[in-house]
Each structure stands twice: as structure tokens, then as C-alpha cells.
N, CA and C atoms as a LAMMPS dump frame, in Angstrom:
ITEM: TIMESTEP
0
ITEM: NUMBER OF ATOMS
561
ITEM: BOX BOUNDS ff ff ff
-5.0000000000000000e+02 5.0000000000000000e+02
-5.0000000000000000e+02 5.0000000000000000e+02
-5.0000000000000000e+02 5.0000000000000000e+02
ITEM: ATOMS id mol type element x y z
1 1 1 N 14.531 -453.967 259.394
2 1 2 C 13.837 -454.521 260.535
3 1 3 C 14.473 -455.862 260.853
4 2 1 N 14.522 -456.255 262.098
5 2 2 C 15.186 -457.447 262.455
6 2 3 C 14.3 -458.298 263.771
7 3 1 N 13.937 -459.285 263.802
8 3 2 C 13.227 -459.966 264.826
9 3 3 C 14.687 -461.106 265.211
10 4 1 N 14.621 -460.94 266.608
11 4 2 C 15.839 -462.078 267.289
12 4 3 C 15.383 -462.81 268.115
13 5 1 N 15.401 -464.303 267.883
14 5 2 C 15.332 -465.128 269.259
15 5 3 C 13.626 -464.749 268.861
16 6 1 N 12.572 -464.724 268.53
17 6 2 C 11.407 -464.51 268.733
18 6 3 C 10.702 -466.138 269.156
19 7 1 N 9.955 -466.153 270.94
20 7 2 C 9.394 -467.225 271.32
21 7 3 C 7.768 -466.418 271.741
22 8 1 N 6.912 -467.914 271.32
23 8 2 C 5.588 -467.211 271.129
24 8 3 C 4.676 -468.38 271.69
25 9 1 N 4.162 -468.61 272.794
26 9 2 C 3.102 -469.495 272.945
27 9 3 C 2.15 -469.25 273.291
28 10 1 N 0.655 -469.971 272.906
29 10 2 C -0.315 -469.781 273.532
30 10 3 C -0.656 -470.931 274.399
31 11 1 N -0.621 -470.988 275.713
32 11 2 C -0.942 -471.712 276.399
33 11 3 C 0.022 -472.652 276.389
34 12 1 N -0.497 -473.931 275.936
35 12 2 C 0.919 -475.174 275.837
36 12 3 C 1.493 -474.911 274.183
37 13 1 N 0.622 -474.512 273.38
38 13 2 C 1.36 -474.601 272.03
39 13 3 C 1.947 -473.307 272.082
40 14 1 N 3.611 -473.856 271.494
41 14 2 C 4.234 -472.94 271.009
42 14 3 C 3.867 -473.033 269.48
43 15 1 N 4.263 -471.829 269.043
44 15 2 C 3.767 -471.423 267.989
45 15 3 C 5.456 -470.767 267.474
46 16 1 N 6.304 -470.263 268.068
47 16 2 C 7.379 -469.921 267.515
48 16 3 C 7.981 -470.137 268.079
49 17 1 N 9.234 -470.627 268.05
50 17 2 C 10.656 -470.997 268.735
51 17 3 C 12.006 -470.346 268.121
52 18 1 N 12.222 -469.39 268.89
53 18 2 C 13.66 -468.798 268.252
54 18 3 C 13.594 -468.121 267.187
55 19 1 N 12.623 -467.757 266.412
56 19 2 C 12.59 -466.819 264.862
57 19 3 C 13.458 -465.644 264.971
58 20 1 N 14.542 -465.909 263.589
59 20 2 C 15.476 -464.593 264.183
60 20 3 C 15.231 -464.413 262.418
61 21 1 N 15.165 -462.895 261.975
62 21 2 C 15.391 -462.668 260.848
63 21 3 C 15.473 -461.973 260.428
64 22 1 N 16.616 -461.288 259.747
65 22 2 C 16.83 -459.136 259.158
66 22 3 C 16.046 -459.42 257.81
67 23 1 N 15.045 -458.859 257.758
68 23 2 C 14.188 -458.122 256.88
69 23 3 C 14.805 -457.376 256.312
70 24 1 N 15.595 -457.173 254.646
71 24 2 C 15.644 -456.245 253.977
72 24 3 C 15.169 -455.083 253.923
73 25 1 N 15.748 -454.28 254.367
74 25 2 C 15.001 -452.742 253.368
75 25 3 C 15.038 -452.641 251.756
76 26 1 N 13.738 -452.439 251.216
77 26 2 C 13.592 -451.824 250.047
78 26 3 C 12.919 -453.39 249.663
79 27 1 N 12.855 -454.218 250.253
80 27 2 C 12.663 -455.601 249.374
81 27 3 C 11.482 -456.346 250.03
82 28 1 N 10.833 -457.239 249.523
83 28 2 C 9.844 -457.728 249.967
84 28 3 C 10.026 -459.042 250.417
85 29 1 N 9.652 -459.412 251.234
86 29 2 C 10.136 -460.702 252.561
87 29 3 C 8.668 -461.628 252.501
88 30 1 N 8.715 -462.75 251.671
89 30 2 C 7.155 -463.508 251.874
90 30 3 C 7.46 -464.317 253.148
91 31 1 N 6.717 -464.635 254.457
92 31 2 C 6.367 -465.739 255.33
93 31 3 C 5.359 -466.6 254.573
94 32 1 N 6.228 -467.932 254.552
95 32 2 C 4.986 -468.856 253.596
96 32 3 C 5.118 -469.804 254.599
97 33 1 N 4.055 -470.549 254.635
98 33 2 C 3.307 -471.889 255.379
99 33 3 C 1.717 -472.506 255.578
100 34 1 N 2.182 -473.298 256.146
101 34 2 C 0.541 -473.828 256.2
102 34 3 C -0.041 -473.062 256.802
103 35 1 N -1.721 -473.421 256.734
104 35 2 C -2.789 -472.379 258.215
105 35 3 C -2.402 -473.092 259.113
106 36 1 N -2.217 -471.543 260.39
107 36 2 C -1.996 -472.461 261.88
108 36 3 C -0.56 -472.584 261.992
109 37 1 N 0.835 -472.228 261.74
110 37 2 C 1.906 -473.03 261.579
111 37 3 C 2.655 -471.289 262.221
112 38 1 N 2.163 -470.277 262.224
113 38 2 C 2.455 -469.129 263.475
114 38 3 C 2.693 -467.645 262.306
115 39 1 N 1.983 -467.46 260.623
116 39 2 C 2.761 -467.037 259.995
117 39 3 C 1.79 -465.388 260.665
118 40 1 N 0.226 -465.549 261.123
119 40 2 C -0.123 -464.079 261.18
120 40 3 C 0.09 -463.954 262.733
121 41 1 N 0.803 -464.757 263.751
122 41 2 C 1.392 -463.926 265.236
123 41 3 C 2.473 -463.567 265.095
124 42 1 N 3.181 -463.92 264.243
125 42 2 C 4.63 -463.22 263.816
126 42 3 C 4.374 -462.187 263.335
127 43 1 N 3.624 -461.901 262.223
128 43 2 C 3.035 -460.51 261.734
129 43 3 C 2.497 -459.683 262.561
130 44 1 N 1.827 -460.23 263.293
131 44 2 C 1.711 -458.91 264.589
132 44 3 C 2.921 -458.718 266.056
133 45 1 N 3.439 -459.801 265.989
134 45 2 C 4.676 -459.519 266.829
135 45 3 C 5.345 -458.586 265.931
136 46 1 N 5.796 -458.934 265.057
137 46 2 C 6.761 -457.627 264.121
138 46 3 C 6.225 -456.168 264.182
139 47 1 N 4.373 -456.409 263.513
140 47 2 C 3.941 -455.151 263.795
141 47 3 C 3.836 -453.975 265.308
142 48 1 N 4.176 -455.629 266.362
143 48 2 C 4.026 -454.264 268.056
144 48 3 C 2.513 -454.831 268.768
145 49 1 N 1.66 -455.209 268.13
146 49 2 C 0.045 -455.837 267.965
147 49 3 C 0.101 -456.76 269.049
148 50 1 N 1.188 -457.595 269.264
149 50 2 C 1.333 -458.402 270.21
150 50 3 C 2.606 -458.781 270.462
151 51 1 N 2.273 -459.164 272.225
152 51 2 C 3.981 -459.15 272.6
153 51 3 C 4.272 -460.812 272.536
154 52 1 N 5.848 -460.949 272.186
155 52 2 C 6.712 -462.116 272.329
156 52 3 C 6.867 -462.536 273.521
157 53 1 N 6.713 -463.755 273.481
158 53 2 C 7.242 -464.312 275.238
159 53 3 C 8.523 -464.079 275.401
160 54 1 N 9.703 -464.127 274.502
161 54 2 C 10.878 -463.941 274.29
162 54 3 C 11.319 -463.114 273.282
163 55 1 N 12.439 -462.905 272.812
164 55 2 C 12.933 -462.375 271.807
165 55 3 C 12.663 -460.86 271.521
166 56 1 N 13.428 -459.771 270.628
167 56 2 C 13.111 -458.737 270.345
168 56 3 C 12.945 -458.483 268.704
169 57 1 N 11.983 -457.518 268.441
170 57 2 C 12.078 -456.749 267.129
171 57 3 C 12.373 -455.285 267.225
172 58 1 N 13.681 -455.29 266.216
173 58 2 C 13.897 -453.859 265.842
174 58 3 C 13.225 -453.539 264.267
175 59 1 N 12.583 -452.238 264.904
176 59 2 C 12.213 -451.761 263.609
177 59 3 C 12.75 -450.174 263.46
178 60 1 N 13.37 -449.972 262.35
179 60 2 C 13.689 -448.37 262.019
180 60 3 C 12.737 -447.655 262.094
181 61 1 N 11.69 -447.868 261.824
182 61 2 C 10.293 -447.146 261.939
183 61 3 C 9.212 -447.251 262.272
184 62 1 N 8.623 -446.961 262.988
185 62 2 C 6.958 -447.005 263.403
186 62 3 C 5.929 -446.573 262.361
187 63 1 N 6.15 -446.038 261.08
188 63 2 C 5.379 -445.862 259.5
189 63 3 C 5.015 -446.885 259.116
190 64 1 N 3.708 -447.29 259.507
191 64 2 C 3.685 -449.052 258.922
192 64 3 C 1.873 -448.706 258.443
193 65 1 N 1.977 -449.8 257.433
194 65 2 C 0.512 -449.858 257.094
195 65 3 C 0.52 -451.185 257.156
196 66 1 N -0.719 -451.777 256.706
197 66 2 C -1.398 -452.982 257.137
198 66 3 C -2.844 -453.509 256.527
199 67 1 N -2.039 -454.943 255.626
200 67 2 C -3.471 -455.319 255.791
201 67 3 C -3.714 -456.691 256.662
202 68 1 N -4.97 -456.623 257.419
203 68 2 C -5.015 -457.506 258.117
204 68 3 C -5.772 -458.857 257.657
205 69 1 N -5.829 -460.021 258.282
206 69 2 C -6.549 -461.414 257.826
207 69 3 C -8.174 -460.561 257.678
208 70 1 N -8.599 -459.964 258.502
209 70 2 C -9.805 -459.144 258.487
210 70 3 C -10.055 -457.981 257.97
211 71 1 N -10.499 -456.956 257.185
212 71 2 C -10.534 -456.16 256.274
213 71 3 C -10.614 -455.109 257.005
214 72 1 N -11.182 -455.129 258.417
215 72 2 C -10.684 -453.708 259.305
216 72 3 C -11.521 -452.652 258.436
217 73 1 N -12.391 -452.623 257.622
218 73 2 C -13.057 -451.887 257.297
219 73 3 C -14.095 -450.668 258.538
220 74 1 N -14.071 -449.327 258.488
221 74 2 C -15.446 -448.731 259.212
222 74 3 C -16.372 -449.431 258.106
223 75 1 N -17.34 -450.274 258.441
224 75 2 C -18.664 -450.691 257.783
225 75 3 C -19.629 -449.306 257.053
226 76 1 N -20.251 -448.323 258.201
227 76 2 C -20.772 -447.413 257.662
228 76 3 C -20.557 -446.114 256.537
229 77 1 N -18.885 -446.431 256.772
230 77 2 C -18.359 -445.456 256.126
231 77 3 C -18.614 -445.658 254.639
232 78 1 N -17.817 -445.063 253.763
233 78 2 C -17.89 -444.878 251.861
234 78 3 C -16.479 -445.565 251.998
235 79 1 N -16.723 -446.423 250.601
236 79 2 C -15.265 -446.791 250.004
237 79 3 C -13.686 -445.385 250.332
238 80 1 N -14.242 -444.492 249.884
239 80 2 C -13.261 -443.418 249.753
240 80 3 C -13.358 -442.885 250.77
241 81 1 N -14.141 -442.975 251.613
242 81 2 C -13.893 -442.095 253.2
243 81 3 C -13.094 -443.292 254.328
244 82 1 N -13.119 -444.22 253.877
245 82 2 C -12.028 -445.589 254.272
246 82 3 C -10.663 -445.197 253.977
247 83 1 N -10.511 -445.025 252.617
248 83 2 C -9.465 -444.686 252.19
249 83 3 C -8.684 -443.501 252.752
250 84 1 N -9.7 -442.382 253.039
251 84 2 C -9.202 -440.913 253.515
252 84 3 C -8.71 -441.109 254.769
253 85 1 N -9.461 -442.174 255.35
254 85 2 C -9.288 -442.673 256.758
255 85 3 C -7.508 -442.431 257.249
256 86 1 N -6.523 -443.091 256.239
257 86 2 C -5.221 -443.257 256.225
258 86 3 C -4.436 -442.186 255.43
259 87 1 N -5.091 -441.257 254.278
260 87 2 C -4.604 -440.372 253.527
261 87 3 C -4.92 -439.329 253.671
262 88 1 N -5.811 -438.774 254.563
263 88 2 C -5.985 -437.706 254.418
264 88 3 C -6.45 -436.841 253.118
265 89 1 N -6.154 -435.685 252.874
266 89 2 C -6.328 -434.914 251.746
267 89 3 C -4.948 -435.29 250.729
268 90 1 N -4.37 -435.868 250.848
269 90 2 C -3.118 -436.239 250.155
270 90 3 C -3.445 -436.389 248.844
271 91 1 N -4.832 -437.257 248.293
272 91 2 C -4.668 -437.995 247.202
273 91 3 C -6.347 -436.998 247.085
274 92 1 N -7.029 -436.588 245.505
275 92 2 C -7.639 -435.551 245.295
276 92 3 C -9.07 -437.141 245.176
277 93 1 N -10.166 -436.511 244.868
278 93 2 C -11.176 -437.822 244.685
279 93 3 C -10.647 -438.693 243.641
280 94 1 N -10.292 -437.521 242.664
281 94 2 C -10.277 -438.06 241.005
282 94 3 C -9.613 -439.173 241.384
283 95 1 N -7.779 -439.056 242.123
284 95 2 C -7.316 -439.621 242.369
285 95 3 C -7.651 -441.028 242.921
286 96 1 N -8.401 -441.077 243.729
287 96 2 C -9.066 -442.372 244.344
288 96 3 C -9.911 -442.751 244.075
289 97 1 N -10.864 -442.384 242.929
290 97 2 C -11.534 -443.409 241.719
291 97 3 C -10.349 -443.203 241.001
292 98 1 N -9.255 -443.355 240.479
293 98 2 C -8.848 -444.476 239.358
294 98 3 C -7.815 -445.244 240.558
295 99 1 N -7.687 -444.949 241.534
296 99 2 C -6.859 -446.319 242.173
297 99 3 C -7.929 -447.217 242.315
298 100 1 N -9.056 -447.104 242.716
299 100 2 C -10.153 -448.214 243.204
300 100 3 C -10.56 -448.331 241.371
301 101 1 N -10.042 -448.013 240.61
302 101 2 C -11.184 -448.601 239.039
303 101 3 C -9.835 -449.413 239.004
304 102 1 N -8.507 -449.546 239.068
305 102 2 C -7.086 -450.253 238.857
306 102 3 C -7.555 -451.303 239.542
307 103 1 N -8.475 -451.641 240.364
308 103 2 C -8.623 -453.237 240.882
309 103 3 C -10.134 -453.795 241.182
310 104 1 N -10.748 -452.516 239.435
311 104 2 C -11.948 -453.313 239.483
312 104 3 C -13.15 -452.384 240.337
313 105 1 N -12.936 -451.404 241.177
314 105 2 C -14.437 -450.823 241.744
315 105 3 C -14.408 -449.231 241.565
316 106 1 N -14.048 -449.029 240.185
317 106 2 C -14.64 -447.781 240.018
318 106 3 C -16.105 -447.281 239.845
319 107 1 N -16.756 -448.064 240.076
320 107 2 C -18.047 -447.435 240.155
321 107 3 C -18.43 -447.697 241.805
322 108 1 N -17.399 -448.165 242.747
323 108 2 C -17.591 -448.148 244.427
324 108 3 C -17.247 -447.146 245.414
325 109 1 N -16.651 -446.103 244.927
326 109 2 C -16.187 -445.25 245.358
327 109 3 C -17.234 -444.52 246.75
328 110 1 N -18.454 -444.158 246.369
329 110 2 C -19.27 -443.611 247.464
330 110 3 C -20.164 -444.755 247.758
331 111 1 N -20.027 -445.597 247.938
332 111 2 C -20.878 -446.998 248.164
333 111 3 C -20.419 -447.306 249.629
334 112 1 N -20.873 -447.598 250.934
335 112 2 C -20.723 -447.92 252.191
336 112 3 C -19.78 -449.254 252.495
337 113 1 N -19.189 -449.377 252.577
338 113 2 C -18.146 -450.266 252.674
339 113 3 C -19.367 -451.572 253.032
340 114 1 N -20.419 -451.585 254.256
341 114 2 C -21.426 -452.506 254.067
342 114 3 C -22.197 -453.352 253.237
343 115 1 N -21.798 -452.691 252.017
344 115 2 C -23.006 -452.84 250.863
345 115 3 C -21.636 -453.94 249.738
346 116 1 N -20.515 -453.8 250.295
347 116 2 C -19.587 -454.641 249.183
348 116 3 C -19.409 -455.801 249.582
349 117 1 N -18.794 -457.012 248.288
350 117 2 C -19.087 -458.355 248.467
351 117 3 C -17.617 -458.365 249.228
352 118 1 N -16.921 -459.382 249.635
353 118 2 C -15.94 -459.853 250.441
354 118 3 C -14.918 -459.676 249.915
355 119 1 N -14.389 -460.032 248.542
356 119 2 C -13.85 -459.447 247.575
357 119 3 C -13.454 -457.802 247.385
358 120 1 N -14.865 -457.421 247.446
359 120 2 C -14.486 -455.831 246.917
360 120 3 C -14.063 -455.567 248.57
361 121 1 N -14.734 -455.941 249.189
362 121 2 C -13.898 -454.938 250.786
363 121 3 C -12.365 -455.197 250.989
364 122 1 N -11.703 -456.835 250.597
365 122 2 C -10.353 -457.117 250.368
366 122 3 C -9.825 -456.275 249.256
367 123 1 N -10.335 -455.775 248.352
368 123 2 C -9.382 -455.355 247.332
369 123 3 C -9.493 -453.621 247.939
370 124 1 N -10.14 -452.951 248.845
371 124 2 C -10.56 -451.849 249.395
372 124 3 C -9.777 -451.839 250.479
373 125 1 N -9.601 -452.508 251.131
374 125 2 C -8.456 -452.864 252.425
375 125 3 C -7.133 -452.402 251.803
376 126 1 N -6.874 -453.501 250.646
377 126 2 C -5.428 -453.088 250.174
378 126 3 C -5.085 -451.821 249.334
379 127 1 N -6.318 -451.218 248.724
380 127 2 C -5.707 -450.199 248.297
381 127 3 C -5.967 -448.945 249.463
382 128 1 N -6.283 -449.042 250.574
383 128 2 C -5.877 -447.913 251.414
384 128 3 C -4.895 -448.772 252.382
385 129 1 N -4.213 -449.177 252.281
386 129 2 C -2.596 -449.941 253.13
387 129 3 C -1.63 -449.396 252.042
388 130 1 N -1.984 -449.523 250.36
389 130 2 C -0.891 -449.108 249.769
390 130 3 C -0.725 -447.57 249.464
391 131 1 N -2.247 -447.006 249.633
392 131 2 C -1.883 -445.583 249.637
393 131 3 C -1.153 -444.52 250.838
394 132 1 N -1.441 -445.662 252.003
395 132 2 C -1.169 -444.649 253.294
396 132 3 C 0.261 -444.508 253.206
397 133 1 N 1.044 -443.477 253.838
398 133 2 C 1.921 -442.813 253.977
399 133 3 C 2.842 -444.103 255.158
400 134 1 N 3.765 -445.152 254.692
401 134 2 C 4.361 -445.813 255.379
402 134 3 C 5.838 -446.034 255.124
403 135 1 N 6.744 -446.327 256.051
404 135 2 C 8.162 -446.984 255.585
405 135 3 C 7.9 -448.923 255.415
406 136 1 N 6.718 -449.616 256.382
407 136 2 C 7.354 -450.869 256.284
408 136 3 C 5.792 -450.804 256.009
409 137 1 N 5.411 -451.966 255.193
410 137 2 C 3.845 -452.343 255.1
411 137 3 C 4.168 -453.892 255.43
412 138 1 N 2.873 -454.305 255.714
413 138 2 C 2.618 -455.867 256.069
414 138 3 C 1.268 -456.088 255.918
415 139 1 N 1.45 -456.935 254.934
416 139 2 C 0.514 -458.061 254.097
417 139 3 C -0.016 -459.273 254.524
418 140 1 N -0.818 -459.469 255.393
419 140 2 C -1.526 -460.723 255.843
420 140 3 C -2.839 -461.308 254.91
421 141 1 N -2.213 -462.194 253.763
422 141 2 C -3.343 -462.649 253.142
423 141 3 C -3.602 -461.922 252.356
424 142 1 N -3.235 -461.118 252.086
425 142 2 C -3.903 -459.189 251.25
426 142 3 C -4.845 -459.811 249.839
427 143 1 N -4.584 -461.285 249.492
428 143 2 C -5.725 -461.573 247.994
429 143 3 C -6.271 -462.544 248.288
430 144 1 N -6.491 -462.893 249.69
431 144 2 C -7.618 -464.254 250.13
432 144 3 C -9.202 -463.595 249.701
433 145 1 N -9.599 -464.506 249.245
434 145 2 C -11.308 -464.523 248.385
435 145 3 C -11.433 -463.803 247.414
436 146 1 N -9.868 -463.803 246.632
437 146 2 C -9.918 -463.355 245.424
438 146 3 C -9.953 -463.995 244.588
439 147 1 N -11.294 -464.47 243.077
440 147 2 C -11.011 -465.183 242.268
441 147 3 C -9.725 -465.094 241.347
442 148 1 N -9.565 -466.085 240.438
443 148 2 C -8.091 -465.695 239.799
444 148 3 C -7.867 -464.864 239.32
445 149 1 N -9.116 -464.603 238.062
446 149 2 C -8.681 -463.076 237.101
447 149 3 C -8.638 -461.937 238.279
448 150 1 N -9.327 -461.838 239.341
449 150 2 C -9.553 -460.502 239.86
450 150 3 C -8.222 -460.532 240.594
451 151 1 N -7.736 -461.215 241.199
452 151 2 C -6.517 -461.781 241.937
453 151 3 C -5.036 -461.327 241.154
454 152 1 N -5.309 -462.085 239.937
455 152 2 C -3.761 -461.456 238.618
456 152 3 C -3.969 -459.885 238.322
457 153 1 N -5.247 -458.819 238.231
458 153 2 C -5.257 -457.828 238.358
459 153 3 C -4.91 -457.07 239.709
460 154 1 N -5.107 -457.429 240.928
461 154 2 C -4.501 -456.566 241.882
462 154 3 C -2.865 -456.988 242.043
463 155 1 N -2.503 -458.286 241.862
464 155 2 C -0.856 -458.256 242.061
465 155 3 C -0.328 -457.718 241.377
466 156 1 N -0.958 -457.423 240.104
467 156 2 C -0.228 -456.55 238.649
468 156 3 C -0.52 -454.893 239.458
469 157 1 N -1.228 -454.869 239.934
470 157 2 C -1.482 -453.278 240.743
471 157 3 C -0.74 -452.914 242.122
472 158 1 N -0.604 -454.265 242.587
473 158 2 C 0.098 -453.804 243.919
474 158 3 C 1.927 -454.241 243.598
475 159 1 N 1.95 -454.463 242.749
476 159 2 C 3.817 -454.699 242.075
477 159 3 C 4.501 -453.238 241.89
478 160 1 N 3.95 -452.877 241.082
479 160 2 C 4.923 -451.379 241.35
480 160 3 C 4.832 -450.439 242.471
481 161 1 N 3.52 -450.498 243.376
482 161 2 C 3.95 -449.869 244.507
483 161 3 C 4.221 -450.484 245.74
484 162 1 N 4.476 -451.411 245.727
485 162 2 C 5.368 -451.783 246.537
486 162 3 C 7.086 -452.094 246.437
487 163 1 N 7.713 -451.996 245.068
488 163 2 C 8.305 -451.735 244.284
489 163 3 C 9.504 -451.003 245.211
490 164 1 N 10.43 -451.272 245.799
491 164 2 C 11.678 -450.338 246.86
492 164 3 C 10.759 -450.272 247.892
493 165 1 N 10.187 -451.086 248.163
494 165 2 C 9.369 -450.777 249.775
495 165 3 C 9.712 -451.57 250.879
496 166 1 N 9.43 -451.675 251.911
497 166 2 C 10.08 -452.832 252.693
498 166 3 C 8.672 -453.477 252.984
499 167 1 N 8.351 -454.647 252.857
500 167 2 C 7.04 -455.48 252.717
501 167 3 C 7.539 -456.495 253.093
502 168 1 N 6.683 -456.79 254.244
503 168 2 C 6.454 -458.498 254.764
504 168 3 C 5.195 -459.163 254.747
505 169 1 N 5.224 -460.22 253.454
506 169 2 C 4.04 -460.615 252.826
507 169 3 C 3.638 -461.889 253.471
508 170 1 N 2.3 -462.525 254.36
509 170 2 C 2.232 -463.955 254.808
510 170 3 C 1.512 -463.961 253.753
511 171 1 N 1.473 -465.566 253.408
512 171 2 C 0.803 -466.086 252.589
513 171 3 C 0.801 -467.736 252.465
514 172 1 N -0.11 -468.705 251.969
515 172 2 C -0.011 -469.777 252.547
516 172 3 C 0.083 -470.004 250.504
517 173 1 N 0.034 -469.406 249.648
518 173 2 C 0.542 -469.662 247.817
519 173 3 C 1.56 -468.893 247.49
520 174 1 N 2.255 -470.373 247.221
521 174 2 C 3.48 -469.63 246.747
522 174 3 C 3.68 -469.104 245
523 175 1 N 2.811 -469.776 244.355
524 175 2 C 2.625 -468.606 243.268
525 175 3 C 2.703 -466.919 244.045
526 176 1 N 1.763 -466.638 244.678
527 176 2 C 2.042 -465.374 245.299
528 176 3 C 3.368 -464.623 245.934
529 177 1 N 4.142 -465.706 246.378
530 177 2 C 5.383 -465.471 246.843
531 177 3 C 6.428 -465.373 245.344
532 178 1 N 6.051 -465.838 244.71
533 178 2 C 6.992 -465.801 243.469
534 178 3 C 6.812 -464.888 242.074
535 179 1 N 5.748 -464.301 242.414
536 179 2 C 5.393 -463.121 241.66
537 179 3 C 6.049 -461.446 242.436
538 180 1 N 5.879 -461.964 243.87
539 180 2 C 5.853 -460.303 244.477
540 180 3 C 7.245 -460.667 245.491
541 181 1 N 7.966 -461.205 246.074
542 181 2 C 8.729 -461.379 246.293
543 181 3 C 10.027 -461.373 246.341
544 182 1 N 11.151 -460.791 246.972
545 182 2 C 12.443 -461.173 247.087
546 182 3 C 13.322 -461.935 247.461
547 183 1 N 12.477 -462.483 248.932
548 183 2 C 12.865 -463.268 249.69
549 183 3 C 12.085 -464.363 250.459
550 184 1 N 12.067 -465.627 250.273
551 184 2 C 11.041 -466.301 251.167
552 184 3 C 11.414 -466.943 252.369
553 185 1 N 10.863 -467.088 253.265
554 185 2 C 10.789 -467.59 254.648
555 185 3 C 9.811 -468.332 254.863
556 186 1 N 10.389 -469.998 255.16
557 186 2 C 9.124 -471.101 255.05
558 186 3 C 9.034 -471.244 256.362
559 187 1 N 7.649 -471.679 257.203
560 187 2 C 7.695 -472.002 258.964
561 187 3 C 6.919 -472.87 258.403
């Protein structure tokens, strides 16, 4: 994937000037910076979500998953009918209680996505982005309101599958960038 020349304003603030950058395949690309400094409109310019005032992105593929600053959860739905949401019959139940017990909510599985703390719906977000069927995923925040221990258990869970993937991770900790990372990009 490659973004060229990318210009981005809202109103009088620009927010990006010129961002040009080939994204590895197979490797993971952190955007690190402060809040506010343009790292989740770039993430949706890359994703297509929103258009550039200038500049283009090529992407090899339209296979993308996603987690967003917002958990994008259906509320009424079940943990695992969230999940099916993106997988389909692909992955069996069994299967999706032990990915959701790998970061802590195996006993959430038929529980309404409504009924979980902020935490469990973030760690529920990311494990249906890493199960869905994608070539490029993108990570906005993917362990914000995660305490630490629960936090060192999902990066230890989301490391091997993302593992040869092409991933563009924002994040404003760079501990996070230096655990899951190949490449960083500071704005």
C-alpha cells in the first residue's frame, strides 16, 4: 500500500501536508503521535472512509479489517454473533470461545455485547478484526482502556496473528509500537 502527496484539512486546520508513504507488505507500520496531530484521518484516508483534499492511496486490496477508535459493536447482538458478523461459519463456536477465553472473556461468549464493560467490548472489537478474512488490517487504538495486565495479554495474542500481515497500527505509546512493530512513522 502506498499513500502520495496526502493533504487533509478541516476547515482552516490542516491536519496533513504531503504524507507520502509505501507501507510494507507482510510487516507492521505503527503511526505514532500525540492526540489531535492527524494519526486516525490518515487511517481512514488509507482505509477509503474518507477522502483527501489532495494526494492518492494505492492499495493492492480492498480485504481490510478494522478496528476503530469506537468499538463499532451491534449493541444487541452476542459477543459471538459480533464475531460471526465478519466470519461467517468459518470458525466452529468451540473455536470462538477459546479465541475470546485468549484475552480473558471466555465466559462472554453469549452475553449481548450491551451488558460488557469498555474493556471487554475493546478486547471483542479486536478479536473479530483479527479473525475476519483480510489482506491489510488497521489498528486505531486497538488497547485504549486496557489495564496493563489485561493489555500485555492481548498484545501477546494479537503478535502471532498479525505475524506476515500487512498492519497499520495508530497509537499515541510507544511501548506499543515497540512490541508489535516493524516500522514507525512519527506525525
Amino acid at each position: 500500500m502506498k499513500a502520495v502527496n496526502i493533504c487533509k484539512s478541516f476547515g482552516e486546520n490542516r491536519v496533513l501536508a504531503d504524507f507520502s508513504h509505501e507501507f510494507q507488505s507482510g510487516k507492521t507500520t505503527a503511526i505514532l503521535g500525540a492526540s489531535g496531530c492527524g494519526k486516525s484521518t490518515l487511517l481512514n484516508i488509507l482505509m477509503g472512509l474518507l477522502p483527501c483534499d489532495s494526494g492518492e492511496v494505492f492499495r493492492e486490496s480492498d480485504k481490510i479489517s478494522a478496528v476503530f477508535q469506537e468499538n463499532r459493536l451491534c449493541e444487541n447482538l452476542t459477543v459471538s454473533a459480533n464475531i460471526r458478523l465478519v466470519t461467517g461459519k468459518r470458525f466452529s463456536k468451540k473455536q470462538i470461545c477459546e479465541e475470546l477465553a485468549a484475552v480473558g472473556l471466555g465466559d462472554c461468549a453469549e452475553k449481548p455485547a450491551r451488558t460488557l464493560s469498555g474493556g471487554m467490548k475493546r478486547r471483542t472489537a479486536l478479536v473479530r478484526a483479527l479473525l475476519a478474512d483480510y489482506d491489510i488490517l488497521f489498528l486505531d487504538e486497538p488497547f485504549k482502556g486496557l489495564d496493563s495486565d489485561t493489555k500485555s495479554v492481548v498484545i501477546e495474542y494479537t503478535k502471532p496473528k498479525i505475524k506476515s500481515k500487512t498492519v497499520v497500527l495508530v497509537t499515541h505509546d510507544l511501548s506499543e509500537c515497540e512490541q508489535l512493530a516493524d516500522e514507525i512513522i512519527k506525525l
